[in-house]
C-alpha positions, 0 to 999 in steps of 0.5 A: 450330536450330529444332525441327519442329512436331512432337508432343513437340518443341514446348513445350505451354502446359498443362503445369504448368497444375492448373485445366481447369474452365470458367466459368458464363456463362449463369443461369436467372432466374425461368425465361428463360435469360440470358447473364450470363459476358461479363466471365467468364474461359475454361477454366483461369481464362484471359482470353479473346481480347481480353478485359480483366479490371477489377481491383476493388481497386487495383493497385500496382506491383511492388517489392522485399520480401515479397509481404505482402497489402495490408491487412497492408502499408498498415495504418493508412496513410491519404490526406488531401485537403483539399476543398469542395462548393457547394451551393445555398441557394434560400429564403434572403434571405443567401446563394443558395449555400454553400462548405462545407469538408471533409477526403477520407480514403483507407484503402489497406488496403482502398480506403474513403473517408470524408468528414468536415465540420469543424465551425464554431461557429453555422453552423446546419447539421448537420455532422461526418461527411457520407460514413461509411467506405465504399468508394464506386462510381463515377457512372454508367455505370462504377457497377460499379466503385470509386474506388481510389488512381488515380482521385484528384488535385489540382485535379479535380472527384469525384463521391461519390454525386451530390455533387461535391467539388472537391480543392484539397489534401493533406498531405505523406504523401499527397504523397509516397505518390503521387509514389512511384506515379508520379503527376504532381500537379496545382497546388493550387487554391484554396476560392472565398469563402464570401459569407455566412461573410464577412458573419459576420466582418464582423459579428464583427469590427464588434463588437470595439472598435477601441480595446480596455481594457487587459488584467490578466493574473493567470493566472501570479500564479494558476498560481504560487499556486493553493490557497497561503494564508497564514493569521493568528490575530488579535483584535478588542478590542470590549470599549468597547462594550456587552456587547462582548468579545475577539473571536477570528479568523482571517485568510486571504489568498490568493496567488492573487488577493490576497483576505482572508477572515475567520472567526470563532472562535466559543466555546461558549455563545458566543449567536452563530451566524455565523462568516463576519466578511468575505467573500472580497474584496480589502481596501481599506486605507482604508475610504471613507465612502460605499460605491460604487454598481455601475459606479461605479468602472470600470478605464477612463472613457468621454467623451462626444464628442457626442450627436445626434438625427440622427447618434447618439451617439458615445463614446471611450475615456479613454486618460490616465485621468484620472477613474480612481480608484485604492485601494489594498489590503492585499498580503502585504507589509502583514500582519506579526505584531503589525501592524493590518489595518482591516477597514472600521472595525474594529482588528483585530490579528494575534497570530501565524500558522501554519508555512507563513506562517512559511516564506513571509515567511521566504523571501520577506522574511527576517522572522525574527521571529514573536513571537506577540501574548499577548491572552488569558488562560492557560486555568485548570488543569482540576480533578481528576475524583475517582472514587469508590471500587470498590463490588464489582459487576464488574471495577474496570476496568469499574466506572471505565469507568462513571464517565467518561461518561453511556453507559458503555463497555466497558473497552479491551484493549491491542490491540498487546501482544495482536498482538505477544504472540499466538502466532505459529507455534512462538513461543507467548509464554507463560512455563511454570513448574514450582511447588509450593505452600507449606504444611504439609500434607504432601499439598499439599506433594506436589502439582506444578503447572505455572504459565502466564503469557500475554504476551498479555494477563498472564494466568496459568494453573494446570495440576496434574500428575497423579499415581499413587496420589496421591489427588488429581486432575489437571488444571486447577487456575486457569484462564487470567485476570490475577490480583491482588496480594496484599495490596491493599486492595478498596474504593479508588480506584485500580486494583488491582495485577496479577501481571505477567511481571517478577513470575515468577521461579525462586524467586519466591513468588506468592500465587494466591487465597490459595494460596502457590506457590513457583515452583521451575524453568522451561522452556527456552522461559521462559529464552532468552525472558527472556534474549533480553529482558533490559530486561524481565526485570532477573533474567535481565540478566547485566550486573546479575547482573555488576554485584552480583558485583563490588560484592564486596570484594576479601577475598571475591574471594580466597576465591572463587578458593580455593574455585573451586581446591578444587572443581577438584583436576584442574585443568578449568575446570569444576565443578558446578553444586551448588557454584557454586549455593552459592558464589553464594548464601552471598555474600549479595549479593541473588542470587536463586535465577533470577539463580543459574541464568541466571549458571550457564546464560551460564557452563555447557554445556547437555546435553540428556538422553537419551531412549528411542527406544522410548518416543518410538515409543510416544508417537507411536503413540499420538497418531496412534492417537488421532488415528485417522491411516490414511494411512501407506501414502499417506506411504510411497508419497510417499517412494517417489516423491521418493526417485529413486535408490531409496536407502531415504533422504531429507534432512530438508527433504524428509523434513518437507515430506512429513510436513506435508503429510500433516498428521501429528498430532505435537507439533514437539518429539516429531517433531524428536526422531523425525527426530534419531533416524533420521537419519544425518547429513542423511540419514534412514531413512524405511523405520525411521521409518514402520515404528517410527510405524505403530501399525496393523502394530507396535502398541507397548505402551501408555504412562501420561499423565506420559509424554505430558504430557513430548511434549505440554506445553511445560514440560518439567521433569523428564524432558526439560528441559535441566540445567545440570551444570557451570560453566566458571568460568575464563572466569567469572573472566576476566569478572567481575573482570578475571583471566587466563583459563587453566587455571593454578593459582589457589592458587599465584598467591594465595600469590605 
């Protein structure tokens, strides 16, 4: 049923519709008013009746997938057409016209042509790119618009910028691409004949021989063996003529191209200058007795046919060689070890070769024997340097150094010991003893000394301990330099003796610039050093301390046990160290007093002793107090921050990673032993540990330098070093000679 044309009752075309403005049709210029809209739309962008908007790009048909904009679809998609052009050439005697040969380019992102020109050797004329990328109008009169996909086809004639191009071809891209369009193509046609690109062939090809030489063809030989040369030490006896002599040389043969270049070993004082003895040349092994004139010998023979005034000569090639001369030249195949090679005349014997030479022949002629040519005499021994003796000016070393050369040098460091002997973190490689000195007098003998031996650079260092009411001052006593054996005589030879590592020892006697000090007790870093390297260290090698105690006779061994019986009535397996440490020393079998106590450390349980919280607390204080550290309320609002559930603890790893990154100036060992303190299990209170380090708000009394010196110095020896209590010598005896190792009674297994 059909609605009335009636308001409201029939579809209205605006509906929907957002744009009402209207198209400018007329323009002012230069003050005459001219209608310039006549291709424009109507109101709304709508066409106008009968009008035809000509799109500016092309327009391809509708398919399916995304409505994508065509510079995103077909980018760097190109048509390839295959064209020429004639133009003509008007004042040249050669050619009237020219076909010239290009390739037509069509970008379909955006409709731009470009036409490129191959380029041809010696054709006299600028080519390469004749029409640059561009989008290009069409002629006249339709130059308002530009060539799009459409306008292109085989076998038609274009016109870019009065210049017109015929196309002949395209690729299969191309091909395809169109016929997807819709697009009938034409056949291809074919590119008329160049007349004077013809007459250059023709000339060309005239002057190519009908009968050409016979090619060599070495580039797989040159492939193959490109910088391979095989190298030989030879001689040449010249000594049969006058002021002749053995002449060394050296013989390289390239595999390349199988040349021999030989090189001369020139010896100092020598009078000669040349080292080149043959250039690089093939060898003939059969020296002619007239050298050839160039041109002379030719791989191929010419003869002469006829010779004529009138009709010129004529020439053809020999093809059965029969005026070619043949030589023959040394190959790889010739020069063996021991063999001769005549080098125009001269002898020249090959006495041995290199490595690679070896392996070649090895592989390639399963030559193994290389037994080398003994020509010349066994150099003479060279006659021992006497050094005069030390004369007391500077060092040895220096002094020595002066004696070896003209410009004297300074004497070298060991640089690799300093690298991997040099403090690296908490491993300080420096070996701390605890030492007094031996003599008579009873103030010096009072004196406690810490000795330093740096790994380093064997350097040793005295540090006295200061005392109270001693009357002598503390401090440096030597400072830090390699020290010399007593003993030595000054004026020698040889260099002296220094004082090294293995020289350190508990019980040890070292003479310091005449003064005697006895070396008493070490650090716990010095011993799990020099047990941790026993092959430097032999006093602290229990396999050698093992070694000497079971030298012992049986008779001794039985009364080791009993007396190991006597020192234990309870039965524990343990006793003390007191006793142990004479057991061993009245065995007389060489132990020293360090063997004694590394044994008795394998065989004990180290304890560490007890130290005051409070004096620890007063140690830290006054190191930050020294240090004037104000950034405690800073650390104590980053515990706050890391410490999430608001707990009042934090573990260790957070606990130090804080403290060290507010640079918190402590020792290791006085802040490891704060931590331990606070800490319950892995947690630690950093409520109690700010408030017992904070000098500012609980100030703590103040502390004397010995206790410092126990948190500051390494050597630890008194109050802070690790003791040795007792010795577990059940498992001593199991060890050492092979017993059971329980806690039954010994005395009844001697009596049984």
């Amino acid at each position: 049923m059909a609605l009335p044309f009636l308001p409201g009752h029939c579809p209205s075309k605006q509906l929907g519709k957002e744009r009402f403005h209207k198209s400018q049709h007329f323009n002012d210029s230069h003050g005459v008013p001219m209608f310039v809209g006549s291709a424009k739309p109507g109101i709304g962008g709508e066409l106008l009746v009968g009008q035809e908007i000509k799109p500016k790009y092309s327009v391809y048909p509708k398919g399916q997938g995304s409505d994508l904009p065509s510079w995103v679809v077909f980018d760097k998609q190109v048509l390839c057409f295959e064209a020429y052009c004639q133009e003509a050439v008007p004042d040249a005697r050669d050619e009237t016209y020219r076909i010239r040969r290009c390739k037509i380019y069509f970008y379909l992102e955006d409709d731009t042509i470009q036409v490129v020109e191959p380029e041809y050797k010696n054709s006299g004329i600028p080519q390469g790119t004749l029409i640059r990328r561009q989008r290009v109008p069409l002629p006249p009169p339709d130059d308002d618009q530009f060539y799009n996909i459409f306008h292109f086809n085989i076998n038609q004639q274009m016109v870019l910028y009065s210049r017109s191009f015929t196309l002949t071809n395209c690729d299969s891209f191309t091909r395809n691409f169109l016929t997807k369009l819709g697009m009938r193509l034409n056949d291809c046609a074919t590119v008329p004949d160049d007349p004077y690109s013809n007459l250059r062939e023709q000339i060309e090809k005239n002057m190519k021989p009908l009968r050409p030489y016979e090619r060599c063809d070495t580039l797989k030989q040159y492939l193959e063996h490109d910088r391979n040369v095989l190298r030989f030490n030879c001689f040449w006896d010249d000594t049969e003529s006058v002021f002749g002599d053995v002449r060394e040389l050296i013989l390289h043969y390239f595999l390349a191209d199988d040349t021999i270049e030989i090189c001369e070993v020139i010896p100092p004082n020598s009078g000669r200058d040349v080292s080149k003895f043959l250039r690089r040349n093939k060898l003939p092994k059969c020296a002619p007795a007239q050298l050839k004139q160039p041109g002379e010998v030719t791989g191929r023979t010419v003869l002469n046919v006829f010779a004529s005034s009138t009709q010129g000569k004529r020439y053809i090639l020999d093809s059965l060689k029969t005026g070619a001369v043949h030589e023959d030249f040394y190959k790889d195949c010739d020069l063996t070890v021991g063999g001769e090679v005549n080098v125009w005349g001269r002898r020249v014997i090959i006495a041995d070769c290199d490595d690679f030479t070896k392996d070649y022949y090895r592989s390639k002629y399963g030559i193994e024997d290389f037994t080398p040519v003994q020509y010349k005499a066994p150099p003479a021994p060279k006659p021992s340097r006497t050094v005069p003796p030390y004369n007391g000016f500077g060092s040895e070393e220096d002094s020595l150094s002066s004696c070896q050369g003209l410009l004297p040098k300074p004497p070298q460091k060991d640089l690799r010991k300093f690298m991997e002997k040099d403090r690296c973190g908490l491993d300080s490689n420096v070996l701390n003893f605890h030492a007094k000195m031996v003599t008579t007098d009873p103030v010096d003998r009072d004196r406690v000394f810490i000795i330093s031996f740096y790994l380093c650079d064997d350097s040793i260092s005295v540090f006295e301990r200061p005392q109270k009411n001693s009357g002598v001052l503390g401090g440096k006593f030597l400072a830090g330099g390699r020290v010399k054996k007593p003993g030595q005589e000054l004026f020698k030879r040889e260099l002296p003796e220094y004082f090294a590592a293995q020289d350190l020892y508990v019980g040890a006697t070292l003479c310091l610039n005449n003064k005697n000090f006895q070396l008493l007790d070490a650090d716990e870093y010095t011993f799990n050093y020099m047990e941790q390297h026993p092959e430097e260290f032999p006093k602290s090698n229990v396999g050698n301390i093992l070694s000497k105690l079971r030298s012992i006779p049986e008779e001794k061994q039985r009364e080791i046990r009993k007396f190991l019986a006597l020192s234990d009535p309870s039965n524990t397996g343990f006793i003390p160290y007191e006793s142990f440490r004479g057991l061993l020393m009245g065995l007389e079998c060489g132990l020293t007093e360090h063997e004694v106590l590394v044994f008795g450390r394998n065989f004990s349980e180290h304890q560490q002793p007890e130290v005051d919280v409070g004096l620890m607390l007063a140690v830290a204080q006054d190191f930050l107090k020294k240090n004037i550290f104000e950034e405690l309320p800073d650390m104590a609002r980053a515990f706050t921050h890391h410490d999430r559930h608001k707990t009042g603890r934090l573990s260790t790893r957070e606990t130090r990673t804080i403290v060290k990154a507010f640079r918190l100036p402590l020792p290791e060992s006085l802040l490891g032993g704060l931590l331990s303190k606070f800490a319950d299990g892995d947690k630690i209170d950093y409520h109690a540990f700010l408030a017992g380090i904070n000098w500012m708000e609980h100030p703590a009394p103040p502390v004397m330098p010995e206790d410092i010196l126990k948190f500051d110095v390494k050597a630890r020896f008194d109050a802070g070093g690790p003791t040795v209590n007792s010795v577990k010598y059940s498992s001593l005896l199991g060890d050492l000679f092979s017993f059971p190792s329980n806690n039954s009674d010994p005395t009844t297994e001697i009596s049984t």
